[in-house]
C-alpha positions in Angstrom: -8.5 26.0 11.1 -8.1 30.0 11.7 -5.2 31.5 11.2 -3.8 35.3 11.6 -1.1 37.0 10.2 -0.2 40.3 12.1 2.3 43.2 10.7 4.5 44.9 12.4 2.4 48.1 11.7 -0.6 46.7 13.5 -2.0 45.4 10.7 -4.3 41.9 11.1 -5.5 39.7 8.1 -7.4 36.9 9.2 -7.8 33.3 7.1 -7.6 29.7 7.0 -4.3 27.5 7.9 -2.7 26.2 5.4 0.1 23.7 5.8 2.3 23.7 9.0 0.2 25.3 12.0 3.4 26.5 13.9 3.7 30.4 14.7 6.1 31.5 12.7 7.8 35.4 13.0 9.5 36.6 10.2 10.3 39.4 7.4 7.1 40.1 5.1 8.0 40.6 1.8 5.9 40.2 -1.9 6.4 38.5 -5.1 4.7 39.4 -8.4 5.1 36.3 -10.1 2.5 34.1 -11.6 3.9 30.8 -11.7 6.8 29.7 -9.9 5.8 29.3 -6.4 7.9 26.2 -5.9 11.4 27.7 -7.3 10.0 30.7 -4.7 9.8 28.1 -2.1 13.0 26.9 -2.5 15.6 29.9 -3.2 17.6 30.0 -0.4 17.5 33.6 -0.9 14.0 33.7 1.1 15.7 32.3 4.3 14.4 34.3 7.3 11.0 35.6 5.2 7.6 35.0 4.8 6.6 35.8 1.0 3.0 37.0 -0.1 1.9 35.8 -3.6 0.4 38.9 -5.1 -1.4 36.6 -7.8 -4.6 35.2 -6.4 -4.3 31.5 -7.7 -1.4 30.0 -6.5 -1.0 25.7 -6.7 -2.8 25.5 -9.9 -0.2 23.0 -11.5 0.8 21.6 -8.3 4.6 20.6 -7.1 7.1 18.1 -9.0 11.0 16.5 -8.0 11.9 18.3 -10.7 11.6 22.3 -10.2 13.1 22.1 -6.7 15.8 24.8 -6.8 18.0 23.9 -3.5 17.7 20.6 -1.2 14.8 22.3 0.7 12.4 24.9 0.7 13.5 28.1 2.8 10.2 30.4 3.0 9.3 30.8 6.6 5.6 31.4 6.0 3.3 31.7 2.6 0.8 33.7 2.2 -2.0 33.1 -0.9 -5.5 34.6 -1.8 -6.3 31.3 -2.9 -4.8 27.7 -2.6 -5.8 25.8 -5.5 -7.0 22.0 -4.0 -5.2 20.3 -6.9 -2.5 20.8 -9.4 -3.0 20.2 -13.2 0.1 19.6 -15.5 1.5 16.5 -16.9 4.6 17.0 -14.4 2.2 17.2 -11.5 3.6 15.5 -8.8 1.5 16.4 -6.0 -0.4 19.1 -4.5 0.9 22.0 -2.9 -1.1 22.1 0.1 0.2 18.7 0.7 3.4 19.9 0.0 3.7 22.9 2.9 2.9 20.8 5.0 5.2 17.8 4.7 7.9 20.4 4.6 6.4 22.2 7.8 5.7 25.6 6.2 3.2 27.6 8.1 0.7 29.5 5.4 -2.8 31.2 5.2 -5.2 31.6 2.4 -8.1 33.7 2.3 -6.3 36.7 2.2 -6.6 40.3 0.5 -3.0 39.6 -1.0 -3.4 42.5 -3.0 -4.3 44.9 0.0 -1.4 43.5 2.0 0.8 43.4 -0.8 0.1 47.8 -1.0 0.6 48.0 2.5 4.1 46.3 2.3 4.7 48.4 -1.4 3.4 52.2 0.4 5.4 50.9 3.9 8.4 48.9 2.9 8.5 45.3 4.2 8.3 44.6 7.4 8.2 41.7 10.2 5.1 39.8 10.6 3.9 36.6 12.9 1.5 34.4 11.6 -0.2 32.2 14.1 -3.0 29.8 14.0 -3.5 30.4 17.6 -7.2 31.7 19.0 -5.6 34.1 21.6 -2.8 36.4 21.6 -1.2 39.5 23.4 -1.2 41.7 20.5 0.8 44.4 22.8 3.4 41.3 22.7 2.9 40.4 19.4 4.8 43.7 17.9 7.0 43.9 21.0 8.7 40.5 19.8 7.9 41.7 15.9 10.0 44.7 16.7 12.8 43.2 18.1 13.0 39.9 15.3 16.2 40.4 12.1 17.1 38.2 9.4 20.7 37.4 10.2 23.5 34.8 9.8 21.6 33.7 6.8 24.4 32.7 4.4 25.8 30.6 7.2 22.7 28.9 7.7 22.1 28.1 3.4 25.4 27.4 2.1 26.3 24.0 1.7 28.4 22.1 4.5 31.0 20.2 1.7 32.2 20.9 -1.8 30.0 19.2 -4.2 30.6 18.1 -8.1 28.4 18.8 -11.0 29.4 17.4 -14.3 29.0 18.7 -17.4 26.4 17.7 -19.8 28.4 16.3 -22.8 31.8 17.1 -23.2 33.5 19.1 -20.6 35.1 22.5 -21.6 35.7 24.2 -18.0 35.6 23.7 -14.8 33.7 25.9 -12.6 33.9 27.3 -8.8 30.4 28.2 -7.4 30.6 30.2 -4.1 27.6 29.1 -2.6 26.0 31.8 -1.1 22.8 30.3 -1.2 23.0 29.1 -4.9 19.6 28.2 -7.1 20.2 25.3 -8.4 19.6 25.7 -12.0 22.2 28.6 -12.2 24.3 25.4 -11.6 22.4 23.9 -14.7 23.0 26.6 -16.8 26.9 26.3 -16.7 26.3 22.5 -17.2 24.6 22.9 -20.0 27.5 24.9 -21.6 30.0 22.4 -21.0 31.3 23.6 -17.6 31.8 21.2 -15.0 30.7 22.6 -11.3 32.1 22.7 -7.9 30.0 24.3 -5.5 31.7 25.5 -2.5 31.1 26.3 1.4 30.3 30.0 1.1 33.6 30.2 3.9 36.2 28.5 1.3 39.6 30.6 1.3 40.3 33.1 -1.1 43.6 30.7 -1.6 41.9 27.5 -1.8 40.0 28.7 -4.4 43.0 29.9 -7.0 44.6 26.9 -6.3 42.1 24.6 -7.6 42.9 24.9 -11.6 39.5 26.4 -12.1 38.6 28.5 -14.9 36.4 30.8 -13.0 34.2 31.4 -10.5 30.7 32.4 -10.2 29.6 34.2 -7.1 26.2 32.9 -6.3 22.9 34.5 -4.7 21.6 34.2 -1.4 19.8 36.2 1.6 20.5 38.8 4.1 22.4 42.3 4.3 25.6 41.6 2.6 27.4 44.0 4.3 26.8 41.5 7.3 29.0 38.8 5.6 32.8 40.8 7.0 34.7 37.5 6.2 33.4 36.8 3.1 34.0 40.2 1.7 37.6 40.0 2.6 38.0 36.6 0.9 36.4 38.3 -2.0 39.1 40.8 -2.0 41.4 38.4 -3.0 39.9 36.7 -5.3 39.1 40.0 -7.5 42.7 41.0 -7.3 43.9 37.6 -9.5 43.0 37.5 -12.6 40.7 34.4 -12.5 37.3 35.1 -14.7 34.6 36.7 -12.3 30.8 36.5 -12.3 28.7 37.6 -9.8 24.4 37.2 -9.4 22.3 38.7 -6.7 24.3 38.7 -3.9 27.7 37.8 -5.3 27.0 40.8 -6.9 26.6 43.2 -3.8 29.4 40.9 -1.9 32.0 42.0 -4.6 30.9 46.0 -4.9 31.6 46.0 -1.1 35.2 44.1 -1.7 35.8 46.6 -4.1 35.3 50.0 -1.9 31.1 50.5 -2.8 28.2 50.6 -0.6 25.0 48.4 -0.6 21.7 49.9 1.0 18.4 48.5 1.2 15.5 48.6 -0.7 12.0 50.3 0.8 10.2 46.8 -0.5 12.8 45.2 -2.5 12.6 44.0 -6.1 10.4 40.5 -6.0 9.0 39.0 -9.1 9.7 37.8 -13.1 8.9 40.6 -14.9 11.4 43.5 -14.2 12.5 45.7 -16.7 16.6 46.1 -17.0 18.2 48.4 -19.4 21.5 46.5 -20.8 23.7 49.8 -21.7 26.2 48.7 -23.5 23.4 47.2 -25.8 20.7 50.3 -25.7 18.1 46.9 -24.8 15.6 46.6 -22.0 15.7 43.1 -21.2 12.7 41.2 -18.9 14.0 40.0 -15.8 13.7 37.6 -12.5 14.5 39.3 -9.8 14.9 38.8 -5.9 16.4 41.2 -3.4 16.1 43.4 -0.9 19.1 45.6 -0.7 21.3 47.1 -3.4 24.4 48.4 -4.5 24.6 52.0 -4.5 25.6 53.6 -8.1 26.9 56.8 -6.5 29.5 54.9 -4.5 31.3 53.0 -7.1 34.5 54.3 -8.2 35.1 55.1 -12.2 38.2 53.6 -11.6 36.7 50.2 -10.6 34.0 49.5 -12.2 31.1 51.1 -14.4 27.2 50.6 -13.8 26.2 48.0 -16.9 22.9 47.6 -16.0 19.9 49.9 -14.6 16.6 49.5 -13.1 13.7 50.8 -16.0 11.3 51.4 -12.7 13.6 53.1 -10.0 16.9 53.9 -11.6 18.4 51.5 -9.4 21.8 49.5 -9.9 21.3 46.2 -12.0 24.6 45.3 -13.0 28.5 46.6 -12.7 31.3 45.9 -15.6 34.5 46.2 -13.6 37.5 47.7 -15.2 39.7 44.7 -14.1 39.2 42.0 -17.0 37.4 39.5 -16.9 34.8 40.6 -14.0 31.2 41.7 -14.1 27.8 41.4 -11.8 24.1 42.0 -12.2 21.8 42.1 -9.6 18.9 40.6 -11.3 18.5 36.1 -12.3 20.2 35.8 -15.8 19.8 32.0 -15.0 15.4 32.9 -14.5 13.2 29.7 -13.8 10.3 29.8 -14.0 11.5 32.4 -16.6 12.1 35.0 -18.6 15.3 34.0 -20.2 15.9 36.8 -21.7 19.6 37.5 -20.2 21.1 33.9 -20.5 23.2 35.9 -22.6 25.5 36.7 -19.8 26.7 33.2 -19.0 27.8 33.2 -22.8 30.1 36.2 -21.9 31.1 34.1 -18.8 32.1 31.4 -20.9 34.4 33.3 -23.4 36.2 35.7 -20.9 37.3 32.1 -19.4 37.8 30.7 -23.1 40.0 34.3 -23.6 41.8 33.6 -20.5 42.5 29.6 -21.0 43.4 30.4 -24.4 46.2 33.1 -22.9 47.5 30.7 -21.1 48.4 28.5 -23.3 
């Protein structure tokens, strides 16, 4: 079966259906990455989006229970040059054409990903319908593109109930996860390092929280402008001004710059892919990274006083990271907890874990 995608710019790519045939509308955006596509699926951080694999083969080890990052995927629409019929791995599970559809993902293959992905790179992202129908208004088409945003997002990811991850082995912490729109193995990470895990409703009282007996608290990633999340933010405030261990990722990060007085703006056509480069300055160290977002914090707004930039974009100079003068507390922007990979900066949930060992061992 046909099917169209058409950008918000006027531009039309025409190919075959893949997976759900519902019209979908939703925000365009790219990823780099070469492998992956079902953690892509799945982070809740693509709620509202379509994503466009810029590597032409996409499916070629198929799907598995296992690589599933959140309890369903979250991609609006997926766009490949080429869907590969069958997967090939010893963890193959299934295909992934057989996969979009059961979860009712609309998609298209046969498409110049890398001529779309330099329109959305030279013209920012940008809204897009894909349709499998024969005959549309295009006049309408960009009238309703035009008017479609990504909004209420965390609302719509986060988790309904607290839920309880033990830890592997012998259990050394015990965890809060604001669930923003949390991948699940940034969960697995803290398991693996002795930390059991309670993920909470991204809504959960600042109050609630500290009185808990927890011996930190990770602020997860997830989708959307966070300047839209008001509540959250002021939440946040409180939690930064105990002195309960602090780590924020992705959005958690931008969440607590804006509780803390800086400004987030968004990114032309966002960082999307597994092979960023990151400058660590405290270590004088580029590090590989996993990266997914589309806004940012902005350096020039963050007070001395509160907090210093840690880590910086190697391609745009952008913000990557914050070290906040109040102990205990730092963000990056990029995926230390990376799957598919790189795992370069799984460094940083060792640091997590001994500002909470420093802190549990001051209390004592």
């Amino acid at each position: 079966m046909k099917a169209t995608l058409i950008l918000a710019n006027g531009s039309i790519f025409s190919g075959t259906s893949i997976g759900s045939t519902e019209t979908r509308v939703c925000e365009m955006v790219f990823n780099t990455s070469m492998a992956g596509y079902q953690e892509i699926l799945t982070d809740p951080s693509y709620a509202g989006q379509g994503v466009v694999m810029s590597y032409p083969l996409i499916g070629n080890y198929g799907v598995n229970s296992e690589d599933n990052e959140s309890r369903r995927p979250w991609v609006e629409a997926f766009v490949v040059r080429h869907l590969s019929p069958r997967g090939s791995n010893f963890r193959c599970e299934g295909d992934l054409g057989s996969y979009l559809k059961e979860h009712n993902i609309t998609g298209i293959q046969g498409v110049d990903t890398r001529a779309l992905t330099k329109i959305l790179r030279s013209e920012g992202s940008m809204n897009g319908m894909l349709t499998c129908a024969e005959h549309f208004n295009i006049a309408q088409v960009l009238e309703e593109l035009k008017a479609y945003r990504v909004e209420h997002t965390v609302e719509l990811v986060t988790r309904a109930e607290p839920e309880v991850f033990p830890a592997f082995g012998e259990e050394k912490y015990h965890v809060a996860m604001m669930d923003y729109g949390v991948k699940q193995h940034m969960i697995e990470c803290l398991r693996r390092r002795g930390c059991r895990v309670t993920a909470l409703p991204a809504s959960t009282p600042a109050a609630d929280v500290l009185a808990g007996g927890y011996d930190g608290v990770m602020l997860s990633n997830g989708p959307g402008d966070p300047a839209e999340n008001v509540e959250i933010i002021a939440e946040l405030k409180k939690l930064y001004n105990s002195d309960i261990p602090l780590f924020g990722v992705c959005l958690g990060h931008q969440l607590l710059a804006l509780a803390t007085g800086a400004k987030t703006g968004r990114l032309a056509y966002g960082h999307r892919g597994g092979n960023h480069p990151v400058r660590d300055v405290e270590k004088g160290r580029v590090f590989i990274t996993s990266q997914n977002h589309g806004y940012m914090v902005l350096a020039d707004s963050v007070d001395p006083a509160v907090a210093e930039v840690s880590h910086i974009n190697v391609n745009d100079g952008t913000c990557e990271g914050l070290r906040y003068q109040r102990p205990n507390c730092f963000t990056t922007q990029f995926h230390p907890e990376a799957n598919a990979g790189p795992k370069d900066t799984e460094y940083l949930f060792n640091r997590f874990i001994d500002n909470m060992a420093a802190k549990k061992g001051g209390a004592q």
